[in-house]
N, C-alpha and C positions, 0 to 999 in steps of 0.2 A: 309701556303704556301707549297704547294710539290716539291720534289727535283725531280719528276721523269722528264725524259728525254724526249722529243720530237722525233718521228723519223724522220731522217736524211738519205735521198737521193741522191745516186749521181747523176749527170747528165744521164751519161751515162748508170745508170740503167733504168732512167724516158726514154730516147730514146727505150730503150727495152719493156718498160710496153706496155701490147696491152689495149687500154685504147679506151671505145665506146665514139663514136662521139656525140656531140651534134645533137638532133633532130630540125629542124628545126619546128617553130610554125608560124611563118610569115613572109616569106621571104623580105628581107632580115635584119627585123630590130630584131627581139625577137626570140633563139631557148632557150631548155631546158636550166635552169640555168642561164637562162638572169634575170639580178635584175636591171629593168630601172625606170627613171622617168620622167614623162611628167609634163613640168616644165612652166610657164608662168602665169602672171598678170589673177584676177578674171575676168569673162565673155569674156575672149577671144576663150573660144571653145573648152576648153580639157575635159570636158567631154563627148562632143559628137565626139572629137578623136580617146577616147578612149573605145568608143561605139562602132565604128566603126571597132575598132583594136580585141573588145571581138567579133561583130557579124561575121567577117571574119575568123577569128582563129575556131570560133567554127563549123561556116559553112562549112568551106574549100573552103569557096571566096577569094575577093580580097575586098581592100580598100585603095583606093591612092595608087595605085598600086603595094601592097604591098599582096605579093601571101599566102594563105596556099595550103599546097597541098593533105590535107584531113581534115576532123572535127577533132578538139581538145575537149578537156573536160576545158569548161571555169565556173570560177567563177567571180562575179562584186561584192563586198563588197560596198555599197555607205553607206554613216552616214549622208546626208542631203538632197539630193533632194527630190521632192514629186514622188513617185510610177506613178503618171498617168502624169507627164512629162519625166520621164524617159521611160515609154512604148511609148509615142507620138515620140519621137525622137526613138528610137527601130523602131518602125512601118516602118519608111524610107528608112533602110537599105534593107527590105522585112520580106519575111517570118521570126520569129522566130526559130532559131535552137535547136532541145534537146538536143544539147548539152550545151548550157548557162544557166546557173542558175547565181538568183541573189539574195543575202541578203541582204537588203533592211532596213535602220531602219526607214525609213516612214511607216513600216508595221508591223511593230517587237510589241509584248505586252510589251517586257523589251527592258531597255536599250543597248546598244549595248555594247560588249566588249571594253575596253580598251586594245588596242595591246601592251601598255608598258608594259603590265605586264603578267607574265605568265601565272595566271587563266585566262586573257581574249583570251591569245595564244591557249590555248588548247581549250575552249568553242567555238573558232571559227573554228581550225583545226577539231575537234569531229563532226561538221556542215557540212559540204561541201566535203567529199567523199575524191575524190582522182584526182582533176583539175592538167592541163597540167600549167595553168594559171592564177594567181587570179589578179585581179584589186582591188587596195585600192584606194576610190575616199572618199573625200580627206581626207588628211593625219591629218588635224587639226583637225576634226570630228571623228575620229578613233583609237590617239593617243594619249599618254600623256595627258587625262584632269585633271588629279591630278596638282595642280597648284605649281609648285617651288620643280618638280620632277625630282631629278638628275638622275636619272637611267633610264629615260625612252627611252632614244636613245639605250644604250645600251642594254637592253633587249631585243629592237624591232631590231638591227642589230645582235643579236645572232637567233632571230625568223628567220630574210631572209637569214641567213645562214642557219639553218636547213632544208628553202623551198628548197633553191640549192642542200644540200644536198640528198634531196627527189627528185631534176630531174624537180623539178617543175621551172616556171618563175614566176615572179613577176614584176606587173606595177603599180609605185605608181605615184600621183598625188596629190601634196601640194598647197596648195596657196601659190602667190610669195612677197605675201603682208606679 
């Protein structure tokens, strides 16, 4: 354990800091730095949710009335569904935008990473450039499948602190079951 010290802030230095604002990625639910999750019971719709939240973000639409106000650099991580249902629902939104990419392990030669752990951190961070936003669909298929693995929350809560720290958002997506 280290004894070194934490820094320690006053208040009324933090009022001084000129400190950049969050950018907004989609008004008004997700800007820079935002760590959400889209949370609900299987087959209720959150991933064509949050299909809907990547194709807006990246386009610089809207969806449920939820505004971008330019194209974002999105990524969609999914670990289960099949590639040609997930383009069929895509198709609906419209056009495809260059700015969404998607890692897909309906497509993938290897297995997909494991986000508990930090070779699976890097292998997927080293993949996907430099997004405003990544989407993790779902969280069961993507995390922790090392079975009776203590560590694996915390590893993946030091990961989406590193995304905040990088400016990035993050939207994950668990099953409730």
């Amino acid at each position: 354990m280290t004894n070194k010290r934490l820094a320690r802030l006053a208040a009324t230095d933090l009022e001084q800091l000129e400190l950049p604002e969050r950018e907004t990625i989609l008004d008004p639910i997700i800007d820079s730095k935002t760590i959400a999750l889209l949370y609900g019971p299987r087959g209720l719709g959150k991933t064509f949710v949050a299909l809907g939240i990547a194709w807006a973000a990246a386009s610089g639409g809207s969806f449920l009335g939820w505004r971008a106000r330019r194209p974002h650099q999105v990524v969609y991580v999914d670990g289960e569904m099949a590639a040609v249902d997930l383009r069929r629902r895509l198709a609906l939104f419209g056009p495809a935008p260059p700015t969404l990419d998607f890692i897909l392990a309906d497509l993938g030669h290897e297995a997909m990473p494991d986000l508990a752990h930090y070779e699976g951190q890097a292998r997927l961070m080293a993949s996907w450039g430099w997004p405003d936003l990544v989407i993790f669909d779902n969280l069961a298929t993507l995390l922790g499948r090392r079975t009776g693995d203590p560590d694996r929350w915390h590893q993946f809560e030091q990961f989406l602190v590193l995304q905040r720290r990088h400016g990035r958002a993050v939207l994950m997506l668990p099953h409730a079951n």
